[in-house]
Structures are given as structure tokens and as C-alpha cells.
C-alpha positions in Angstrom: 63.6 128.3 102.4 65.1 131.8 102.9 67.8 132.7 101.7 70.0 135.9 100.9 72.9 136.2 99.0 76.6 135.9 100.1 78.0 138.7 102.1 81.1 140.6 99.6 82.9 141.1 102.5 86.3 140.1 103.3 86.5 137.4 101.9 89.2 135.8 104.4 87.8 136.1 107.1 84.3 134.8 106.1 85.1 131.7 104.3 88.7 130.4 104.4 88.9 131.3 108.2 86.0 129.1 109.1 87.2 126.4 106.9 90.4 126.2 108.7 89.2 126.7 112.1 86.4 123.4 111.6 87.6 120.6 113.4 87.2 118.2 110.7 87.6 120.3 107.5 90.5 121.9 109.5 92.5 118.7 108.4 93.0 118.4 104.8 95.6 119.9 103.0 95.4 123.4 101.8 96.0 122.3 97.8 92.3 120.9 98.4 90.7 123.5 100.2 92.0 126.3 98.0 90.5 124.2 95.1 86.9 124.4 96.8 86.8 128.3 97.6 85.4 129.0 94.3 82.8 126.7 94.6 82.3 127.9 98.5 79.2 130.3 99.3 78.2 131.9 102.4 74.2 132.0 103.3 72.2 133.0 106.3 68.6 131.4 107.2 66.4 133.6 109.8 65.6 131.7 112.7 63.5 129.2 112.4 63.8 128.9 108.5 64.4 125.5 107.0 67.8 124.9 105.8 67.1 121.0 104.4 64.4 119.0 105.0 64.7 114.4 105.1 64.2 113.8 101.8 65.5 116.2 100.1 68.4 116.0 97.4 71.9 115.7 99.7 73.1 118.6 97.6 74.9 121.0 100.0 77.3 120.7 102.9 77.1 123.5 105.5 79.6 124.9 107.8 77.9 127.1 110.9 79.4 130.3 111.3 77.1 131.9 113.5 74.2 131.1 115.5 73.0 127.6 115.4 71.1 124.7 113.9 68.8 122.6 114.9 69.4 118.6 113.4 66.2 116.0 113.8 66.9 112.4 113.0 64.4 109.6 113.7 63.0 112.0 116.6 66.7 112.3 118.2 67.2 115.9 117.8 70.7 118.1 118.0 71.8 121.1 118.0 74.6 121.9 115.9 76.9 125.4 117.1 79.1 127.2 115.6 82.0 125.8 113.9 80.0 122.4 113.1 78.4 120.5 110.2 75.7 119.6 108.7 74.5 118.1 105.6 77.3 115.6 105.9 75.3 113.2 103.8 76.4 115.2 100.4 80.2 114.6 102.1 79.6 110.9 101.7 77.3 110.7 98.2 74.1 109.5 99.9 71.5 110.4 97.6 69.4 112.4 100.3 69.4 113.9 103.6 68.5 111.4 105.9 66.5 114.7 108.4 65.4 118.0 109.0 68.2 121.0 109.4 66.5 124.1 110.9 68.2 127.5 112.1 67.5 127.8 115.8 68.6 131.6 115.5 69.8 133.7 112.8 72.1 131.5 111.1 75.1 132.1 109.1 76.6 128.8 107.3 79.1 127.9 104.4 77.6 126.1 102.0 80.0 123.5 99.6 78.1 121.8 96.8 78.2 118.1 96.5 80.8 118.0 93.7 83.3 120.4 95.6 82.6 117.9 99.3 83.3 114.6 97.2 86.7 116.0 95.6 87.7 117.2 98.8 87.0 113.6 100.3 89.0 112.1 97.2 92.1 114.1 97.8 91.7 113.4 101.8 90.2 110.0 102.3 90.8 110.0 105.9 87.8 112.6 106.2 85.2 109.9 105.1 85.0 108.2 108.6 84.7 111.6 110.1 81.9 112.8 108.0 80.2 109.5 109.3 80.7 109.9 112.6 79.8 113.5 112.7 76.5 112.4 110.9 76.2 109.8 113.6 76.9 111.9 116.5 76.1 115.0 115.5 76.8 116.5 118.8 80.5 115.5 118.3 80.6 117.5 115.2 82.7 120.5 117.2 84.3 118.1 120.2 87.7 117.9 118.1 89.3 120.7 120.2 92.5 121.3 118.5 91.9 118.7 115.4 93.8 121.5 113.5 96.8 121.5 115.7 98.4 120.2 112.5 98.1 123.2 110.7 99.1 125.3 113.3 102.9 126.5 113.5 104.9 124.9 116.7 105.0 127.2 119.6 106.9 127.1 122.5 109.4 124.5 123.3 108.6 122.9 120.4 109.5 126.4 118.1 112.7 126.8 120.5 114.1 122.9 120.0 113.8 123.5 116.3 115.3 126.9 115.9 118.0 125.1 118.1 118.4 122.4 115.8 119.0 124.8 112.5 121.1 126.9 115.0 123.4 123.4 115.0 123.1 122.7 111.8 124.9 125.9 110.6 127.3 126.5 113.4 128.7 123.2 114.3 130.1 122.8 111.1 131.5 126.1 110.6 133.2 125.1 113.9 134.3 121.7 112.7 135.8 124.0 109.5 137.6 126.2 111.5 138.7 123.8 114.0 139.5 120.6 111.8 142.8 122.5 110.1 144.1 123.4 113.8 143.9 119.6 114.7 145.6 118.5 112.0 142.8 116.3 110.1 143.4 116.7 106.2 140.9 118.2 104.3 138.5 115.7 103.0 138.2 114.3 106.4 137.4 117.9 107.6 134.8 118.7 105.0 133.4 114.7 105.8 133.3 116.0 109.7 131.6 119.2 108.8 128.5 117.1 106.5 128.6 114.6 109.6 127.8 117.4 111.3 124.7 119.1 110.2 123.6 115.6 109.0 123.5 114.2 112.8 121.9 117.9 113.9 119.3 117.7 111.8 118.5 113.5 112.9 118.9 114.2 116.2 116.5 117.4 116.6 114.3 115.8 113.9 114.9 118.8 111.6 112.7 116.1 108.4 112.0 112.4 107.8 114.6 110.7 108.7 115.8 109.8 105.5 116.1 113.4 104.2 119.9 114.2 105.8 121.3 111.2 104.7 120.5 112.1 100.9 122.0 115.6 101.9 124.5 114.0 103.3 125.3 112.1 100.1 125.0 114.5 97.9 127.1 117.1 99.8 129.6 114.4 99.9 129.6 113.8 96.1 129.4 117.4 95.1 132.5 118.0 97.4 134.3 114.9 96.0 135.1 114.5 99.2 135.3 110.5 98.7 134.9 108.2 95.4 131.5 107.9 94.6 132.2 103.8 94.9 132.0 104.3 99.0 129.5 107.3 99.0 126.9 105.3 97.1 127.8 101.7 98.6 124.7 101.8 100.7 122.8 101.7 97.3 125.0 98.6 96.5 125.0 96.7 99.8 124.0 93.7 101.1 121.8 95.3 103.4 120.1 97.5 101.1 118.8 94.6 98.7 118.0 92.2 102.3 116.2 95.0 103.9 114.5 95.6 100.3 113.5 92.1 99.7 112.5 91.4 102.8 110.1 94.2 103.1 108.6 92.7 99.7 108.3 89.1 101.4 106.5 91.0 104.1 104.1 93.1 102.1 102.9 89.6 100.5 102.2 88.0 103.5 100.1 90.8 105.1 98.3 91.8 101.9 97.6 87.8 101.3 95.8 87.6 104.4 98.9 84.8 105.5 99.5 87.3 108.6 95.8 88.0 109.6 95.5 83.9 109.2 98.5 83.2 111.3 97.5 85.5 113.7 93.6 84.2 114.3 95.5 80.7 114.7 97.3 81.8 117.1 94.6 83.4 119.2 92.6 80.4 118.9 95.2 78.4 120.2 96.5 79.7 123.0 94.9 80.2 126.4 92.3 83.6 127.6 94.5 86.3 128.9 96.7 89.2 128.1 99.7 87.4 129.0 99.3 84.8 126.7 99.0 87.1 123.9 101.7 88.5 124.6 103.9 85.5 124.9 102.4 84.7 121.6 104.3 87.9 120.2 107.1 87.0 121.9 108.2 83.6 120.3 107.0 84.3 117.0 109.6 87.3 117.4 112.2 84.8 118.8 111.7 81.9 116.3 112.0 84.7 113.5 115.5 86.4 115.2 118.4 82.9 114.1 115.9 82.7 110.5 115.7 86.5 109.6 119.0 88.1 109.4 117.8 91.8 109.9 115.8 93.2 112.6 114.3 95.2 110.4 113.2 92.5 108.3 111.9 90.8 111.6 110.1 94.2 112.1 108.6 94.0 109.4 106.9 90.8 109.6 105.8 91.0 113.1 104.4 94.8 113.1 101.4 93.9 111.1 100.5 91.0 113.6 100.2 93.8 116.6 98.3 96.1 114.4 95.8 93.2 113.8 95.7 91.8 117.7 94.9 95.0 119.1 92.1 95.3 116.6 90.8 92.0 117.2 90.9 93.1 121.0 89.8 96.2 120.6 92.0 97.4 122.6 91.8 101.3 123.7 93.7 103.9 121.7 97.3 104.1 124.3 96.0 101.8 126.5 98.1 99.1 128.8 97.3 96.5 126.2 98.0 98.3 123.1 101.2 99.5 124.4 102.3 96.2 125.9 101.4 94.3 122.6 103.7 97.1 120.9 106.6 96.3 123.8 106.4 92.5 123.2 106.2 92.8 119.7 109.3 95.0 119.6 111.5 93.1 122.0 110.5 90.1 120.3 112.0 91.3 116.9 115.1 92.6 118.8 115.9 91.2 122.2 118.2 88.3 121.0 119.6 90.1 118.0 123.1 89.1 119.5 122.3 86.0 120.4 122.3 83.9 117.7 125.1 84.5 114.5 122.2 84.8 112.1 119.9 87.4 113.3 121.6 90.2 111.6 124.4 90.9 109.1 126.8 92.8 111.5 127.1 89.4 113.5 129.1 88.1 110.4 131.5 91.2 111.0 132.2 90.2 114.5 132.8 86.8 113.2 135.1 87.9 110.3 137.3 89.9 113.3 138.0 86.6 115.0 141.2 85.0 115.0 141.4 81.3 112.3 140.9 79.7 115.3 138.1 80.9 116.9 136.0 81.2 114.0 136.3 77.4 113.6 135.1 77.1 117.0 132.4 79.7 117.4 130.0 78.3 114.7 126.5 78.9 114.8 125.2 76.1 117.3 128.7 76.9 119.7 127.9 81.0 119.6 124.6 80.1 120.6 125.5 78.1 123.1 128.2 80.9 124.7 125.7 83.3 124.6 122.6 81.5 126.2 123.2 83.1 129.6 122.9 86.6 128.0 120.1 85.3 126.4 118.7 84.0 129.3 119.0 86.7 131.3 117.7 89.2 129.2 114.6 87.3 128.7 113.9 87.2 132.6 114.4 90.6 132.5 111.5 91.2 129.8 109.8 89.2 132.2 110.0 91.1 135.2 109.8 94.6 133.9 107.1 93.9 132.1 105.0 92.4 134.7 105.4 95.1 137.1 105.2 98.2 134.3 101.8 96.1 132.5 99.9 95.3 136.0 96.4 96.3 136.0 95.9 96.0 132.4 92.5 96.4 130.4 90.6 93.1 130.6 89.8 91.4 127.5 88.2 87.8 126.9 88.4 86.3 123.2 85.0 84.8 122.1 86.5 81.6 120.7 83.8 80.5 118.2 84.3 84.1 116.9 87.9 83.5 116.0 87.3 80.1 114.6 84.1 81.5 112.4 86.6 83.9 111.3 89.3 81.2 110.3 86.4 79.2 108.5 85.0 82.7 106.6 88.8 83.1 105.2 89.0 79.6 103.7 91.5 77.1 103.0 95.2 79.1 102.2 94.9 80.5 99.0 97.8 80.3 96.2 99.9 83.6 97.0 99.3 82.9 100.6 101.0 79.8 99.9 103.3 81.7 98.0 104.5 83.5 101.0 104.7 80.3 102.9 107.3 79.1 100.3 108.9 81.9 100.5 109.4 82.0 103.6 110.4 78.8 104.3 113.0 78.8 101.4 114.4 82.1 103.0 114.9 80.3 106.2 116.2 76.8 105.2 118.5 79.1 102.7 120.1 81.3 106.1 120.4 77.6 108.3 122.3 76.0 105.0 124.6 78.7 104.3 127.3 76.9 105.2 126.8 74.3 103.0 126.0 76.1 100.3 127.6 79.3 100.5 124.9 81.1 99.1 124.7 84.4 101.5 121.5 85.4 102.5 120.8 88.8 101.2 121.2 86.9 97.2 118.5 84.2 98.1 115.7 87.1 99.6 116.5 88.8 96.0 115.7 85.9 94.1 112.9 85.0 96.4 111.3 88.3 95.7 112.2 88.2 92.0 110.4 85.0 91.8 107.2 87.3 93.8 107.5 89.3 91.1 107.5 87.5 88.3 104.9 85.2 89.1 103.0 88.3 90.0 102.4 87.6 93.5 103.5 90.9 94.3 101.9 93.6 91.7 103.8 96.8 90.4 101.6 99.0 92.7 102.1 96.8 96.2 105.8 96.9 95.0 105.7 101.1 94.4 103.8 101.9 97.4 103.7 99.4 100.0 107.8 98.8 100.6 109.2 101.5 102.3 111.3 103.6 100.4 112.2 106.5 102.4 113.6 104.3 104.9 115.8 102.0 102.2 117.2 105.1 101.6 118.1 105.9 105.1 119.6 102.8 105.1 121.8 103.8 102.4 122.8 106.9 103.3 123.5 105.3 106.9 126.1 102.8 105.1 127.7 105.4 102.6 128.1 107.7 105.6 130.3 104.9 106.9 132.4 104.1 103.6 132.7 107.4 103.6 134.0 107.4 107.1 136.8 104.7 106.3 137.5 106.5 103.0 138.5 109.5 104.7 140.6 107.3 107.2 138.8 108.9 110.1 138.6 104.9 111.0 142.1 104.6 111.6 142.5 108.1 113.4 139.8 106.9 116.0 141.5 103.5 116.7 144.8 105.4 117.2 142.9 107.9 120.0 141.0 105.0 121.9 143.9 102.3 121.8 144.9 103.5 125.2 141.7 101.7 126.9 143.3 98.1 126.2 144.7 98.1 129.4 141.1 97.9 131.1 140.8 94.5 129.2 143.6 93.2 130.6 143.9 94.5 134.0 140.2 94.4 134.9 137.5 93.2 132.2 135.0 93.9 135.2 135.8 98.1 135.2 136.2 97.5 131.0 132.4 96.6 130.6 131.0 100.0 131.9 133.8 102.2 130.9 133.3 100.1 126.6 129.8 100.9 127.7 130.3 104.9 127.8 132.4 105.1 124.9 129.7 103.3 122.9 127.3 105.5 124.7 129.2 108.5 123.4 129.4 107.5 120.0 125.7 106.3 119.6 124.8 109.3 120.1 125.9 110.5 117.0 126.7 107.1 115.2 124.4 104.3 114.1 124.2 101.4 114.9 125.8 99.3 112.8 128.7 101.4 111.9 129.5 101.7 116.1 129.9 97.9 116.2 132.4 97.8 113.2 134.5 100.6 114.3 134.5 99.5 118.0 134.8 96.0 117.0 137.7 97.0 114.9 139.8 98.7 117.8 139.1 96.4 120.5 138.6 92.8 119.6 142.3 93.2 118.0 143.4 95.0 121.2 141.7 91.7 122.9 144.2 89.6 121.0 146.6 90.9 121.9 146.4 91.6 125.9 144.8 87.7 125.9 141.5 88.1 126.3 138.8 86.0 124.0 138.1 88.1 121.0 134.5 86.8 121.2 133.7 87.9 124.4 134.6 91.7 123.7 132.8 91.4 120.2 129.8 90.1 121.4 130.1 92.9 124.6 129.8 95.1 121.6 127.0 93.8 120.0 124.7 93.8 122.9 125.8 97.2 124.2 125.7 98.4 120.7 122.0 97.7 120.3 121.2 100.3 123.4 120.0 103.5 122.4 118.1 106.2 124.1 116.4 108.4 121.3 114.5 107.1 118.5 116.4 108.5 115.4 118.8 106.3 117.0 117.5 103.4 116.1 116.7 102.9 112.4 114.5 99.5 113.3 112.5 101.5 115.7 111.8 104.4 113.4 110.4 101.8 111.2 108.7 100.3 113.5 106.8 103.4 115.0 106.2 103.9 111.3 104.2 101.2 110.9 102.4 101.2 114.0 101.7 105.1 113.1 98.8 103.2 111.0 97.0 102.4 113.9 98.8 105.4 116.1 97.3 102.7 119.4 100.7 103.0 122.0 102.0 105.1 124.2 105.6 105.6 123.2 106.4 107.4 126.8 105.4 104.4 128.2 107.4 102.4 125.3 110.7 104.2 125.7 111.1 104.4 129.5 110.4 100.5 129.3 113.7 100.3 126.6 116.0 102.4 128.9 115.3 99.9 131.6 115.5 97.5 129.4 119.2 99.4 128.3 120.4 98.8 131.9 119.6 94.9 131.9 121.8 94.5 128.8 124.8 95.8 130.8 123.6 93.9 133.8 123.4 90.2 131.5 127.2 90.8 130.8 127.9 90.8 134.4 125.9 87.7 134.9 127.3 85.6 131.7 130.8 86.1 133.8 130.6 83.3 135.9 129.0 80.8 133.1 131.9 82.2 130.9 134.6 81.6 133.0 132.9 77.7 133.2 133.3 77.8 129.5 137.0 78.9 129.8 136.4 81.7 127.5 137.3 84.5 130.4 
């Protein structure tokens, strides 16, 4: 084999520069590449020289930096150009090279010994099922085009959004500092408006992980003593918090038991060939989860896993019509009919506390359901419709059914922590239909549910430290101190006094109220979660509704359903999670998801309009 030493040139430009522009080595983090230059070697072959032979010890993987080589396997040959690999069979410890590598042309190639290829696979285990298919298809070694786009610093629009967004960040608080004084807010609930501030600048331009302002946001807030830290740190303290928290553990036993996988091959077995049914499979498992899960995130969290596992099973293409319409169904599932039933998530209960003695006697959990089952009803035909006619001309895929039921007889009969899920589950859900008899709120039986997990080991330290997700618990609380924060301040009471003028829509014309409660929300969302949007417009208005003689109920649950419309992701804490957990399998288009939610944002106004006339039956407008 010839061979000549490496080239003591600059150094940059001959080794680290081809090691970031490889589409595949191109990926891994630059800790681990830095750790591999010493160990990194150029060498040039003449043409026609030998660089490995079959056989031979898989002791070297090569980089081409020049010219190009010539890859025989089984008689398929290859040629490998610049910017490719070979030797990828030192990447993945085979013991040899499984054929013969020689230099078409003068050659100049990297060369990374085995020990230096495995550590870099170790700290970027991703790469393993590239080095395969690279060794597979060795054409498609250098077909990545832009596989480094990662690494390369945003240009553009892109560059311009974000220098936008740290633009905001520093002058809109500055402005809310010079400003709040003038207007004649006190000073904690200035210095509160000025965090609020950069914190919804740097969500809404996507400035980090979501979870990143709200911790500045807290700790701004408590190095400022702007409030006590009793209602800065509440969200840490909630009931949401430890739901959200034990729920995710619930979840993370039933996928890692194989329960989810198991329910999901059932489910394909039973119901009928065809995309459709699929995806009405989805869709009521979402819905019997929505009156038995009292968080959508929760629900999200159960369900997400099944989609991950359908479209696998299906094989569905990477943004294909399926994928993405699995995703949609999945989604609306876990969310559609959040409002619908008392139980589906903790900030029903609020609406219910705002009602009069009297009303909460009446609106109970079978009666609310039973009031809103024409919003309900509506907003299921819409899913319907919009999705038949956004989903036509879908991929076509037919389920071999013996292939499912092998599958179901490989896994077994349900195993222990399976069943321990079950339980689980089913305790959770017969505790959330009983509260009222027992009194026990739901948030203190998923605690003790995943207590029990724990201690019975069903769910180990290391499933417990790395498969709940943490960053977004902690969104969550930084989302609910921002809001005892809020009322701390008394900003709560100075926004009741500035919209109290807009009761007179409610009792003049509940009609023109709808759309005009609709862009106030709108307003508000933009900068406002969720959650904390319904309280504060459930606290000015359902009062106000009192008091002109309209049913409380009716506005509170007008602000539940147009509450739950939002237009941008980091609007929606229960779609950030779940595009985090489809991110796994990165297999929808979320283009193709969101336009499908703004539509879907219209039908929720247009289902108000429609539960008029069934309202007025009911004698509740």
C-alpha cells in the first residue's frame, strides 16, 4: 500500500475543514470532533494504489478529500468522491472490511483510527444508522446536501427574525420602564410589565427552549422582589405541576412496558383496512381519555406515543398525508373537547368555582355535558369535514392482518408492570369520576399513583430522570408564577377595571359579544397563556354576566372554547409538547398541521353560533 506522510500544512484547512463539511461527520458536536483531531491523519494513495483490501483488519476510517475511490463489494462496485467515506466498517466495530477500497486517481483522504471512530459514535449515537447506510449505499455517502445546515449560522430571514427578537427583548421593556410611571402603574407592577416583556419577546420569536424565559422570568422577578416568593414560585407548588408531573410518569410506564405498543396492535387488528379507520381509532381513544384525564397535556402524553408507533407500523413516508393526518387526529383527539366535559382539564373547575350557588348545583358533570353537546357536536363534524377534504388522496396502505396478530402473540400475555399501568390507570380514572364522592382532587391521587410506580419499582430512577420531561414542567411553572405574579401585583384588577365597559355587548346583543370576547382573547393570547387568559377573562366577564342577566355558564364556557384557539406554537404549551415528542420520529408536516388548526380556530367560533338555538331550548340564553 503506498503511502506518504501527512501534509504539515495548515492544519485547518486540511483536516477540521473536511470533517465539518462531510455530510455525515458534519453532524456531531464539536466537543467530539475536537477530541478526534489528535488522533486524525491525512494520507494520499497514487492512483490505483490499494487503500484496504476484504479481509483486512477494519482499522481505519477514511474521509476523501481529493480525487476519488473506487469501493467493490460482492462485484457491485462504487465510486466514492470527494467529501465521502469509506471504511465505515471500523465506524461500526465489524472486525474486517467487508471489500476492496482502491484510489481511482491520486487520492487524498483523512484517516481516523478505530478507537477515535467508536468514541465519536458513543458521544453521537445517532451516527450509527448512517455509518450503515453509507456502507450499504455507498453512493449515498455524499447525497446529504446540506446535512450540516445545523452547524451553520442562520442567514437571511432567519438571522433578521432573531436580531429582531433581541432587538424586543431590550427595547420593549426599557419602554415599559419609561412609560409605566407616566401611566400611573406603581412600581412593582411596572418592573413585573417590563420581565413580562422580554419574557413573551423571547417565546414569541423563539429566542431558546421554551422553558428558558420563564426561569428568567422567575428569577428576575425574585431578584427584584417584585412579588413574595410564595406567588413567584407557586407554579412549583401547584396542582398542575405535580398532575402534569405524575401523569407524564403514568405515561412513560405504559409506553416503556410495551402497554401502548399492545393497545395499539389491538386496535389495528380490530378495526377495518383503511386510513380512515386508523384515524378514527386515534380519535376516540383521544375522546374517551378527554372527561378521564384532567390535563391535555397528560392526554398528550399518552396518546403521542400511539402515532409514533402507527406510522411506523405503516410505514408511512417521512411528511407524508398519512403521517401528518395521524399527527392531526391524534392531536385533536387529545384536545378537541377539552371544554366539553368539566373534567378534561383543571381550569374547567375555575369556570365552575365563578358560578353563582346556584348554578353550580345545576351544572354538575353529567348536566355541563349535556349543555355543551351541541358545541361538541359541532366541532366534531367540523374535524370531519376539514379533514376529509385537506387528507384526500392519501398514501395507500393495507395492514397484513396475520402480521399484526403474530405480533400480539410474539409479545405474550400482559406482563406485571404492564398490568401495573393498567391499574393505574384505571384507578386514576375511577378516582377523577368519584370526586365527588370522595373529595379527593385529582392531581393528589396521580401523585400517589406514581408514588406507588415508584416504590414498587415499576418506574426506575433512570426512566424517572430522563424520560419525564422536565424542561417543560418547568415551563409550566414559570407559566403559573407568571400569573401569581400577575394578581400579586394587582395588574388583575387594573385589567377588569379597563375592559368592564364591554358588558353592555352581553346584554344588548350576546350575538356581536361573541366576536368582539373573541378579539380581546385574540389580543391577549398573543402574549398570555392559556390558562391564565381564561381566569382573568373569566374573572371580568362571567361577574359582568351576573349582573346584566345573562347565564354565567354560557360566557365561561365562550371562554373556554375561544380560549383554547391559538395561532403560533409557543402559544400553546400542549402543542410544544406534543411536537416535542413527535420530534422523535420528526414524520409530519407542521405547515400542513397548523393551517389545518387555524381552520379548525374558525369552527370553534362558528360552534358558539350554532349551540344558540339549542341553548335557548335549554333556557340558558
Amino acid at each position: 500500500m503506498s503511502n506518504i506522510e501527512p501534509d504539515t500544512g495548515n492544519f485547518e484547512a486540511s483536516v477540521v475543514a473536511p470533517l465539518l463539511d462531510n455530510p455525515v461527520l458534519g453532524l456531531c458536536s464539536y466537543e467530539s470532533l475536537a477530541r478526534i483531531l489528535p488522533h486524525t491523519s491525512e494520507r494520499q494513495f497514487a492512483a490505483g494504489a490499494s487503500v484496504f483490501a476484504a479481509g483486512e483488519k477494519a482499522a481505519w476510517l477514511y474521509i476523501v478529500r481529493a480525487g476519488a475511490v473506487k469501493v467493490e463489494r460482492d462485484g457491485s462496485p462504487a465510486v466514492i468522491p470527494a467529501n465521502g467515506l469509506c471504511g465505515e466498517e471500523s465506524a461500526i466495530d465489524l472486525p474486517e472490511y467487508l471489500g476492496h477500497a482502491t484510489a481511482s486517481s491520486d487520492l487524498s483522504v483523512l484517516a481516523i483510527p478505530q478507537k477515535a471512530a467508536l468514541a465519536l459514535i458513543k458521544a453521537n449515537p445517532s451516527l450509527r444508522a448512517l455509518f450503515y447506510q453509507t456502507l450499504a449505499l455507498p453512493s449515498a455517502a455524499v447525497s446529504g446536501d446540506g446535512a450540516n445546515k445545523r452547524k451553520t449560522p442562520a442567514r437571511g430571514a432567519a438571522s433578521l427574525m432573531r436580531i429582531a427578537g433581541w432587538l424586543s427583548t431590550i427595547i420593549l421593556p426599557a419602554l415599559v420602564l419609561w412609560l409605566g410611571p407616566q401611566s400611573g402603574l406603581q412600581q412593582n407592577a411596572t418592573l413585573f410589565l417590563a420581565v413580562f416583556a422580554a419574557t413573551v419577546c423571547m417565546w414569541v420569536f423563539s429566542l431558546a427552549d421554551e422553558y428558558v424565559p420563564g426561569l428568567f422570568a422567575i428569577f428576575a422577578i425574585l431578584i427584584l422582589g417584585i412579588a413574595p416568593p410564595s406567588a413567584v414560585l407557586s407554579g412549583f407548588a401547584s396542582d398542575g405541576f405535580f398532575l402534569a408531573m405524575s401523569i407524564l410518569g403514568l405515561g412513560t410506564v405504559i409506553v416503556t412496558s410495551g402497554l401502548s405498543y399492545r393497545f395499539l396492535l389491538w386496535l389495528l387488528l380490530k378495526l377495518p383496512q383503511g386510513e380512515r379507520w386508523q384515524n378514527l381509532g386515534l380519535l376516540l381513544t383521544g375522546f374517551l381519555l378527554t372527561p378521564m384525564v384532567p390535563s391535555i397535556n397528560g392526554r398528550v402524553a399518552l396518546v403521542a406515543p400511539l402515532t409514533i408507533d402507527m406510522v411506523e407500523i405503516l410505514k408511512g413516508k417521512p411528511l407524508g398525508k398519512l403521517a401528518t393526518g395521524l399527527a392531526i387526529t391524534t392531536f385533536t383527539g387529545a384536545s378537541l373537547l377539552s371544554a366539553i366535559f368539566l373534567s378534561s382539564k383543571s381550569v374547567n373547575f375555575v369556570i365552575y368555582g365563578l358560578l353563582p350557588d346556584q348554578a353550580q348545583a345545576q351544572f354538575q358533570w353529567l348536566f355541563w355535558l349535556y349543555a355543551s353537546a351541541a358545541t361538541g357536536a359541532t366541532l366534531t363534524i367540523a374535524y370531519f369535514v376539514l379533514f376529509s377534504l385537506m387528507q384526500r388522496n392519501g398514501e395507500i396502505h393495507l395492514l397484513n392482518k396475520e402480521q399484526i396478530a403474530a405480533q400480539l402473540h410474539l409479545l405474550g400475555p400482559i406482563r406485571n408492570r404492564e398490568w401495573s399501568a393498567v391499574l393505574g390507570m384505571g384507578v386514576f380514572m375511577l378516582a377523577v369520576l368519584t370526586a365527588a364522592i370522595h373529595k379527593i382532587q385529582p392531581p393528589w391521587v396521580a401523585v400517589a399513583i406514581l408514588y406507588a410506580l415508584l416504590v414498587y419499582g415499576f418506574l426506575d430512577k433512570k426512566e424517572f430522570r430522563e424520560k419525564i420531561d422536565w424542561p417543560f414542567l418547568v415551563y409550566l411553572a414559570g407559566i403559573v408564577g407568571l400569573v401569581g405574579t400577575f394578581n400579586s401585583v394587582g395588574l388583575n384588577d387594573l385589567l377588569a377595571a379597563n375592559l368592564v365597559r364591554l358588558g353592555s355587548f352581553m346584554r344588548t346583543d350576546f350575538a356581536l359579544f361573541v366576536p368582539v370576547l373573541a378579539a380581546v382573547i385574540f389580543v391577549i393570547r398573543l402574549a398570555v397563556p392559556i390558562s391564565t387568559t381564561i381566569v382573568v377573562a373569566a374573572a371580568v366577564f362571567m361577574p359582568l354576566a351576573v349582573a346584566s342577566g345573562i347565564n354565567a355558564w354560557v360566557v365561561g364556557f365562550t371562554i373556554l372554547v375561544l380560549g383554547e384557539m391559538w395561532f403560533f406554537p409557543y402559544q400553546c404549551s400542549y402543542y410544544l409538547q406534543f411536537r416535542e415528542l413527535m420530534a422523535k420520529s420528526g414524520n409530519y408536516d407542521e405547515a400542513a398541521f397548523l393551517r389545518f388548526n387555524v381552520i379548525m380556530n374558525f369552527a370553534k367560533i362558528g360552534a358558539i353560533y350554532a349551540s344558540f338555538p339549542y341553548w335557548k331550548w335549554l333556557g340558558l340564553l
